[in-house]
Steps between C-alpha positions, in 0.01 A plus 500: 500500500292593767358215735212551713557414908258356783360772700476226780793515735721230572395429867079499361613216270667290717251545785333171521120531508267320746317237324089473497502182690696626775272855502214243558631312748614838717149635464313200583723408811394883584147475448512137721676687769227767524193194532724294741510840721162579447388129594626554827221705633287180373698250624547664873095511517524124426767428724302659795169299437691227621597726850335566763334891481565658824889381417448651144360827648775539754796389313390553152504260192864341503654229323738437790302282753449195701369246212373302729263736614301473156183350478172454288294677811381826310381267205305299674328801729442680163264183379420419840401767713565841262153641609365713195784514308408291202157671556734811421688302230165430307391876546795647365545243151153563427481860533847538322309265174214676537686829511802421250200395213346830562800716456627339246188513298380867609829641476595339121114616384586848583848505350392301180231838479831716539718339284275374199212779505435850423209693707491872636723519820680207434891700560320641831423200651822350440638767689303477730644137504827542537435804820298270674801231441700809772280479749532252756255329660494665878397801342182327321456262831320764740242619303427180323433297857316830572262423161504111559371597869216694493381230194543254823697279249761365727561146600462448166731291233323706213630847642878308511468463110306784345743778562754401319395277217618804259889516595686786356820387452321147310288734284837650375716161493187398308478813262866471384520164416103527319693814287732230373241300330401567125129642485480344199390207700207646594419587172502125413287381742248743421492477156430122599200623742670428839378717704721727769489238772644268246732709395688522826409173623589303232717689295670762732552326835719196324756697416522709853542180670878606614305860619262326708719253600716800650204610701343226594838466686574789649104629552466167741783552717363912560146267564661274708688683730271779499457585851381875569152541352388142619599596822266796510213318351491140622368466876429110483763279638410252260492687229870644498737456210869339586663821592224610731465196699916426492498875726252387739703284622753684693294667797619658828319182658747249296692440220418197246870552352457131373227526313599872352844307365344215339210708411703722279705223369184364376338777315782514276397218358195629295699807303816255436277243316384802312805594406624210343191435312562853331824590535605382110217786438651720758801662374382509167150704582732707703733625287211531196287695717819743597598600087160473287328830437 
């Protein structure tokens, strides 16, 4: 009689196998390791609010220093005698609203017409899409300050705003994760005389919540550190964003390294609320948006 053996050999069967609980644990003490180190950048900013600037500037942000040397004085000139910088503060949240509500509308109108439509040219203006997603902006900068120019629109917040309420790379986020959804939906809600509005409003845009979610995150913090094209166009102290009035302060007639430190410190704030209001959307619209279609 013939009897069948184990192809395993001896040393695979005895090798003893690394359970799933310990797996986790290795991989999350891994993935804490990698936050703790990129807290640091975070937590050196906060350290030196409590220094004094020119100290900061010439020594650099160091955990190693005279404690007793720490003190509340950069707080209390921020809501004391900060100038225009919550002026600045103001101009920069509401432009990035205003702003963020634009793109986020434009930009999922024109991909919901990609992804859910069929008209002549629709594969060539996707294309066109996805090229214009290659080209960067300083390309697009010299001749659209040139246009915005001799339309003496400058020194305006509207002129911030209107070039880029259709982002490429949101109209294609948008069009992969729209592909995803049945049209079948559609067909519902117009056999039940909703009309197209409806249809996306009421029917479509509950379901992309993780999608916009995504890029209501990542659109604001392009918005609110955006830094070049307000630059060119804004002339008004008063009407700078953050970024913009945050660079005026360091002039060859004196440094306000105190109020740049604490300055910066502070207009994290806005973008980290945001992102733990929709960060349980976050990863989720993320990774939809990156395998539909």
């Amino acid at each position: 009689m013939m009897y069948q053996t184990s192809a395993t050999p001896p040393a695979a069967r005895t090798r003893p196998r690394m359970s799933r609980r310990t797996a986790g644990l290795i991989q999350s003490g891994f993935l804490i390791l990698i936050a703790l180190v990129s807290l640091v950048p975070v937590l050196a900013i906060v350290f030196g609010t409590f220094q004094d600037g020119n100290d900061v500037i010439r020594n650099g942000i160091s955990f190693s220093t005279d404690w007793s040397t720490l003190s509340f004085d950069n707080y209390v000139m921020l809501f004391t005698d900060s100038g225009l910088y919550f002026q600045w503060f103001w101009n920069s949240l509401v432009l990035t609203v205003v702003q963020l509500v634009g793109t986020l509308l434009v930009s999922s109108f024109v991909a919901y017409g990609f992804a859910m439509y069929e008209f002549r040219g629709k594969s060539l203006g996707f294309i066109l899409v996805i090229i214009l997603m290659t080209i960067p902006f300083e390309m697009l900068m010299l001749p659209l300050y040139v246009q915005v120019n001799d339309m003496r629109a400058t020194d305006q917040y509207w002129i911030v705003v209107l070039p880029f309420l259709a982002q490429a790379v949101t109209i294609f986020f948008f069009r992969q994760y729209f592909l995803g959804i049945p049209k079948e939906i559609l067909e519902a809600g117009r056999m039940d005389g909703v009309s197209e509005f409806g249809i996306f409003f009421r029917l479509v845009a509950p379901i992309a919540k993780p999608a916009f979610a995504a890029m209501a995150i990542l659109n604001s913090m392009i918005i609110w550190n955006n830094f070049l094209w307000p630059l060119l166009v804004l002339r008004s102290p008063d009407k700078f964003i953050l970024p913009i009035g945050l660079n005026t302060l360091l002039t060859p007639y004196g440094n306000n390294y105190e109020l740049l430190i604490i300055g910066s410190f502070f207009s994290l704030i806005p973008l980290l609320i945001l992102f733990l209001a929709f960060q349980r959307f976050f990863v989720q619209g993320m990774t939809a948006g990156a395998v539909k279609g």
